[in-house]
Biopython code that builds the backbone (N, CA, C, O; Angstrom):
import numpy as np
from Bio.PDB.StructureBuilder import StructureBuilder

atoms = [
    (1, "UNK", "N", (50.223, 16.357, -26.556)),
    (1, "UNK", "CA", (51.507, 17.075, -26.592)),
    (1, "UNK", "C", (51.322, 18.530, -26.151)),
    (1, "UNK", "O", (52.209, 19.127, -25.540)),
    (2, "UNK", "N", (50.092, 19.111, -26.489)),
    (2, "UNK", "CA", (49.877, 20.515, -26.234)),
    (2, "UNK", "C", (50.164, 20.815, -24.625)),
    (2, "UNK", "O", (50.990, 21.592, -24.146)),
    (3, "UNK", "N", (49.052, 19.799, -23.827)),
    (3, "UNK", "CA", (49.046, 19.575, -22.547)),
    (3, "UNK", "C", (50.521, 19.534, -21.589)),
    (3, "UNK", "O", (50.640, 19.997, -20.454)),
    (4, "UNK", "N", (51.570, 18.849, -22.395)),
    (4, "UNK", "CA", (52.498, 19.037, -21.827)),
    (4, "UNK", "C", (53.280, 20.342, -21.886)),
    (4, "UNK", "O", (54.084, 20.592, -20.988)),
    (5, "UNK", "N", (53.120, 21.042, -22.721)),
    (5, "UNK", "CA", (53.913, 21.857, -22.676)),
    (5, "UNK", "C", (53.517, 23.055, -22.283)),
    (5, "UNK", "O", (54.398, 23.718, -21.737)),
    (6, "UNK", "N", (52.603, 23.488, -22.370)),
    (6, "UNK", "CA", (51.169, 24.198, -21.312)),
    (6, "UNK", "C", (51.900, 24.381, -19.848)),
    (6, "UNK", "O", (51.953, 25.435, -19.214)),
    (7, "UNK", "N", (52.497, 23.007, -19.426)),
    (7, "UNK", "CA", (52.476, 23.163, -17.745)),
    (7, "UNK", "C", (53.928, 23.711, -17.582)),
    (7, "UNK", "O", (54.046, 24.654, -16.800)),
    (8, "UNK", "N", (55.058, 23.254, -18.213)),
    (8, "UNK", "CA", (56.225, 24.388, -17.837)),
    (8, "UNK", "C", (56.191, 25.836, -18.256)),
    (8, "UNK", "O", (56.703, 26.767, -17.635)),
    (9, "UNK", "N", (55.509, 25.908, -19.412)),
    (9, "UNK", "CA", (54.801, 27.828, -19.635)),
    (9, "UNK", "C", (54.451, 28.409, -18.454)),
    (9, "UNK", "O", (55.186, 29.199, -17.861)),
    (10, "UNK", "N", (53.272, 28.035, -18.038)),
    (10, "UNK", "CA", (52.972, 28.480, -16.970)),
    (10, "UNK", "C", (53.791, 28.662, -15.091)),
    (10, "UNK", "O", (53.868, 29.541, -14.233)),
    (11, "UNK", "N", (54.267, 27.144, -15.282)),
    (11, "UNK", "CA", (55.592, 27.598, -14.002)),
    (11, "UNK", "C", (56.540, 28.661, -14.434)),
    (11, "UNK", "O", (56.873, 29.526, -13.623)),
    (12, "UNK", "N", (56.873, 28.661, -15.320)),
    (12, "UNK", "CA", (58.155, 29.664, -16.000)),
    (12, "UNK", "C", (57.482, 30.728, -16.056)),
    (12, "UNK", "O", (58.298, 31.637, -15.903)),
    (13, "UNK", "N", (56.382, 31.186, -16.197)),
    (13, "UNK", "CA", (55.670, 32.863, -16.194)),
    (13, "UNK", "C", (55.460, 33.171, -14.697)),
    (13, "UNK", "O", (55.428, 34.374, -14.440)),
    (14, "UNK", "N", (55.285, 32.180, -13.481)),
    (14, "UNK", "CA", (55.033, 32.704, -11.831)),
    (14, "UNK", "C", (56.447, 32.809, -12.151)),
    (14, "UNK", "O", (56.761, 33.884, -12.661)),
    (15, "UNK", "N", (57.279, 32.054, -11.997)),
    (15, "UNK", "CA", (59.076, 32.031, -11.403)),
    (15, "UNK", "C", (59.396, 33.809, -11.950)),
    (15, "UNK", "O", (60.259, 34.421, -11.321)),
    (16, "UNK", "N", (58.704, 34.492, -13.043)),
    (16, "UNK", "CA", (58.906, 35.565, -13.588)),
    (16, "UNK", "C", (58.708, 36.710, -12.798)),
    (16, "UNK", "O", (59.399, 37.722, -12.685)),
    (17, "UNK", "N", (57.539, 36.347, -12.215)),
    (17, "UNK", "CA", (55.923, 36.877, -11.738)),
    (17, "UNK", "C", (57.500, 37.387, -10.381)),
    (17, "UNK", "O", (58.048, 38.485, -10.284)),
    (18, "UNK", "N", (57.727, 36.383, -9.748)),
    (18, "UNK", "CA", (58.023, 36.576, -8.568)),
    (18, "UNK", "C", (59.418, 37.574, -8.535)),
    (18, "UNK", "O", (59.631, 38.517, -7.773)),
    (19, "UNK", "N", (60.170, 37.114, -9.473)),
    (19, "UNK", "CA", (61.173, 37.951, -9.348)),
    (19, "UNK", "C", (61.451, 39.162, -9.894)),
    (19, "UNK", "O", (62.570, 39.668, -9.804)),
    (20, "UNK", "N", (60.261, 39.827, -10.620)),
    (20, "UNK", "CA", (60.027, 40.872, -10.841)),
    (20, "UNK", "C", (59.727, 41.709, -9.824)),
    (20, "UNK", "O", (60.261, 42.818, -9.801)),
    (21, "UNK", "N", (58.691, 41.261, -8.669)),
    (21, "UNK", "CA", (58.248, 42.138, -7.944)),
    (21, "UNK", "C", (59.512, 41.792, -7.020)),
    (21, "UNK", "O", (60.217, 42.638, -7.571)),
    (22, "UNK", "N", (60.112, 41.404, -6.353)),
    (22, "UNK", "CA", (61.265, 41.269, -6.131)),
    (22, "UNK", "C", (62.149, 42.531, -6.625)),
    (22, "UNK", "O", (62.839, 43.335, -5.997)),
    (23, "UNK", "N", (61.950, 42.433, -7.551)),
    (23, "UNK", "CA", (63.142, 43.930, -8.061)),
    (23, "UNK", "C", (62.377, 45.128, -8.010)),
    (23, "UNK", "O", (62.969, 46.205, -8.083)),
    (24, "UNK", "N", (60.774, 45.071, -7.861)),
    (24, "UNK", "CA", (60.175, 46.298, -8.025)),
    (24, "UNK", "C", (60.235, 46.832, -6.481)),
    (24, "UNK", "O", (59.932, 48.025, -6.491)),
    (25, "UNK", "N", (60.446, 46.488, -5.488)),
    (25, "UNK", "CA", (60.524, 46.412, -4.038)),
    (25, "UNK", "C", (61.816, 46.978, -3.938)),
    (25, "UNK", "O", (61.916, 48.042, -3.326)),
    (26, "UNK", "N", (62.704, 46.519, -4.371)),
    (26, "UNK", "CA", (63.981, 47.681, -3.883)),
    (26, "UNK", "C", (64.078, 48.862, -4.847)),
    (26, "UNK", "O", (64.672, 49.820, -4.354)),
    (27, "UNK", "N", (63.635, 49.037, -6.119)),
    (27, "UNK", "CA", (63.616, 50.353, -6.711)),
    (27, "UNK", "C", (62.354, 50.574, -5.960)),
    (27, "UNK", "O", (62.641, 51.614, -5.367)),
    (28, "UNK", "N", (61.367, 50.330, -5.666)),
    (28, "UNK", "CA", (60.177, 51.529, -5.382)),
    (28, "UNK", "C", (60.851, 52.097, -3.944)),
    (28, "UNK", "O", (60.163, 52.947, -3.379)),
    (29, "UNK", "N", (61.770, 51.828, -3.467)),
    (29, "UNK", "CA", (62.260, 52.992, -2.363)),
    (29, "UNK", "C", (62.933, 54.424, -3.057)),
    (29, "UNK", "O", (63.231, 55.378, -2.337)),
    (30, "UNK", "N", (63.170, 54.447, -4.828)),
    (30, "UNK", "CA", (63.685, 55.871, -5.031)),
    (30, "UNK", "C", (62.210, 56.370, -5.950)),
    (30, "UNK", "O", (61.628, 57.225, -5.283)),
    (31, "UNK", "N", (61.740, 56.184, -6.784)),
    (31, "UNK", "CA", (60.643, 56.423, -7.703)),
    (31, "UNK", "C", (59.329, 55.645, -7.054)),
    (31, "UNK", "O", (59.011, 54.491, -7.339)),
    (32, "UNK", "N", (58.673, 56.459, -6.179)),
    (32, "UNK", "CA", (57.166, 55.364, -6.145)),
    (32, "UNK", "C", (56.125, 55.350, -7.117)),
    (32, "UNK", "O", (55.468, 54.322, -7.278)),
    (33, "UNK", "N", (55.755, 57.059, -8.225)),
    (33, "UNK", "CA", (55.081, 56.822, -8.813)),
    (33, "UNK", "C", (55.215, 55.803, -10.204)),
    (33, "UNK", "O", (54.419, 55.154, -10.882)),
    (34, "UNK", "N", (56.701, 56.054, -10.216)),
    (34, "UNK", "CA", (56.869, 54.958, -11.398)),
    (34, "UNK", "C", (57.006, 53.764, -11.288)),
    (34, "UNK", "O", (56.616, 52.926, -12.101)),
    (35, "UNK", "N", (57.497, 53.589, -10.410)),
    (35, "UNK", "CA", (57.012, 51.787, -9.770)),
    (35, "UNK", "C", (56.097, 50.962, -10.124)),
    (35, "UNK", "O", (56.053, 49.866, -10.683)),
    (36, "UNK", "N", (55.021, 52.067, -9.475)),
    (36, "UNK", "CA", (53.807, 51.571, -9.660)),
    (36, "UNK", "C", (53.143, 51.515, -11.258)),
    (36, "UNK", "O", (52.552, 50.562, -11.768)),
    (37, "UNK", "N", (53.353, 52.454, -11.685)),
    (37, "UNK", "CA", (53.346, 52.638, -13.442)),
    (37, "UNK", "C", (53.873, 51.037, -14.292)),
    (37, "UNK", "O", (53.288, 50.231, -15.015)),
    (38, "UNK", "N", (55.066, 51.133, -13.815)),
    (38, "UNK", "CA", (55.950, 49.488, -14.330)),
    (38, "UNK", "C", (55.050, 48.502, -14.124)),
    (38, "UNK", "O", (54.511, 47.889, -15.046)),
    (39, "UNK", "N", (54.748, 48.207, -12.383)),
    (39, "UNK", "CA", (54.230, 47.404, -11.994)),
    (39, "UNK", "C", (52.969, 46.292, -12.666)),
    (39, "UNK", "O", (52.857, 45.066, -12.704)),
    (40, "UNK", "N", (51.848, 47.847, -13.310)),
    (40, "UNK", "CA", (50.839, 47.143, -14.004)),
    (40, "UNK", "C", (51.028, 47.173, -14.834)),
    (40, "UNK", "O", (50.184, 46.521, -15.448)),
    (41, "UNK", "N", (52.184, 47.844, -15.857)),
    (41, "UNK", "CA", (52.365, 47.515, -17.042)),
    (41, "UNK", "C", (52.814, 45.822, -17.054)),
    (41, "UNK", "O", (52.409, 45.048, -17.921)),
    (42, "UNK", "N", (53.861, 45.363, -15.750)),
    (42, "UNK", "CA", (54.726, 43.857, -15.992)),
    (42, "UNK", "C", (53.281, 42.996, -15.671)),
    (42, "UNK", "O", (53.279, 41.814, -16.014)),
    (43, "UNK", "N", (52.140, 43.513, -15.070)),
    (43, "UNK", "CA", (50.953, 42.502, -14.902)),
    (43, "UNK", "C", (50.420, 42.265, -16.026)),
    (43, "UNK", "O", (49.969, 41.175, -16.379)),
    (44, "UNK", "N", (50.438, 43.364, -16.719)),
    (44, "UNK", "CA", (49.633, 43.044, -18.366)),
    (44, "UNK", "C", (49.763, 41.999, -19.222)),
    (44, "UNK", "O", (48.966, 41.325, -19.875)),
    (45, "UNK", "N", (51.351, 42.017, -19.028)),
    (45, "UNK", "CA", (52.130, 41.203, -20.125)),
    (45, "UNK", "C", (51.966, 40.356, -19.460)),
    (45, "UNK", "O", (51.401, 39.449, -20.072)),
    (46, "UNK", "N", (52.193, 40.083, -18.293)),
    (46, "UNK", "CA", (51.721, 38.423, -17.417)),
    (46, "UNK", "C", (50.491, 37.905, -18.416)),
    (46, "UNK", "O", (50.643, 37.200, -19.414)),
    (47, "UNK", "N", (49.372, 38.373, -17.955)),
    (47, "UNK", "CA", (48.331, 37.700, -18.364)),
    (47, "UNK", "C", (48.110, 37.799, -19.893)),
    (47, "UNK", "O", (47.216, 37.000, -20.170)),
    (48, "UNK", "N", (48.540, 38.431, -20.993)),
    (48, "UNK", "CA", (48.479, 38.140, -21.696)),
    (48, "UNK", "C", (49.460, 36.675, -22.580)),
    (48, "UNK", "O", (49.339, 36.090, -23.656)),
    (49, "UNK", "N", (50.267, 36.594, -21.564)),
    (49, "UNK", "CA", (50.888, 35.720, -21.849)),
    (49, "UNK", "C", (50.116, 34.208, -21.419)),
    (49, "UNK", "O", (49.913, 33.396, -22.322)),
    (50, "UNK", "N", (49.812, 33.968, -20.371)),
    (50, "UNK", "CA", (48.419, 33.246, -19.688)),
    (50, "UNK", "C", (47.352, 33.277, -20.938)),
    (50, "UNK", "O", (47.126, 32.163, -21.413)),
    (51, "UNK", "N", (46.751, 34.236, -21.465)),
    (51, "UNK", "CA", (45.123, 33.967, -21.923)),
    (51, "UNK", "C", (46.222, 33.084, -23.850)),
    (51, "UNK", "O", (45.652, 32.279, -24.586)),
    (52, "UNK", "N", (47.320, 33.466, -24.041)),
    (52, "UNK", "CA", (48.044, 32.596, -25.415)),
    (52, "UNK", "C", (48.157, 31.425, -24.696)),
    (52, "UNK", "O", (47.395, 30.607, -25.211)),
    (53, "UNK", "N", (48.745, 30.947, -23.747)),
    (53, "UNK", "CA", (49.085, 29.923, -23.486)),
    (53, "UNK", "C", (47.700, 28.604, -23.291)),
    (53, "UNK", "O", (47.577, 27.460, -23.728)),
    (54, "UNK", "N", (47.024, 29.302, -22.603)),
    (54, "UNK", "CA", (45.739, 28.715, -22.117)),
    (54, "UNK", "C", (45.270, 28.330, -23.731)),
    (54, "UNK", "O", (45.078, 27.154, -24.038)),
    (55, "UNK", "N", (45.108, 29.435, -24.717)),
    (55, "UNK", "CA", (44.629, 28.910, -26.125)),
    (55, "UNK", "C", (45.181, 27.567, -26.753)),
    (55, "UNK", "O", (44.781, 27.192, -27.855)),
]
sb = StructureBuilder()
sb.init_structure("model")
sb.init_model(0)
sb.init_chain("A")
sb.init_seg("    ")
for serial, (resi, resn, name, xyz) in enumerate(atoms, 1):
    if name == "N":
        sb.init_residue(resn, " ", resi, " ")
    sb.init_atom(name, np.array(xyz, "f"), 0.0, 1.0, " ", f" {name:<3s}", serial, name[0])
structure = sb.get_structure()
């Protein structure tokens, strides 16, 4: 049961993945340093969400 539910977590965190940077692409044309600031902050939470799920 774990196994199954493992695999839509993980599609549902890229589908995230993608449309975030998606939105970070039309704001980084007014703020670039903060963009980039956001940016690795929204990567963090990616993978920490990845290394729970994987557990």
């Amino acid at each position: 049961s774990e196994t199954t539910t493992s695999t839509p977590s993980s599609t549902s965190t890229t589908v995230t993945l993608s449309t975030t940077t998606a939105s970070e692409t039309t704001t980084s044309t007014t703020p670039s340093t903060s963009t980039t600031a956001t940016l690795s902050t929204t990567t963090a939470s990616i993978t920490t969400t990845f290394t729970s799920s994987s557990t």
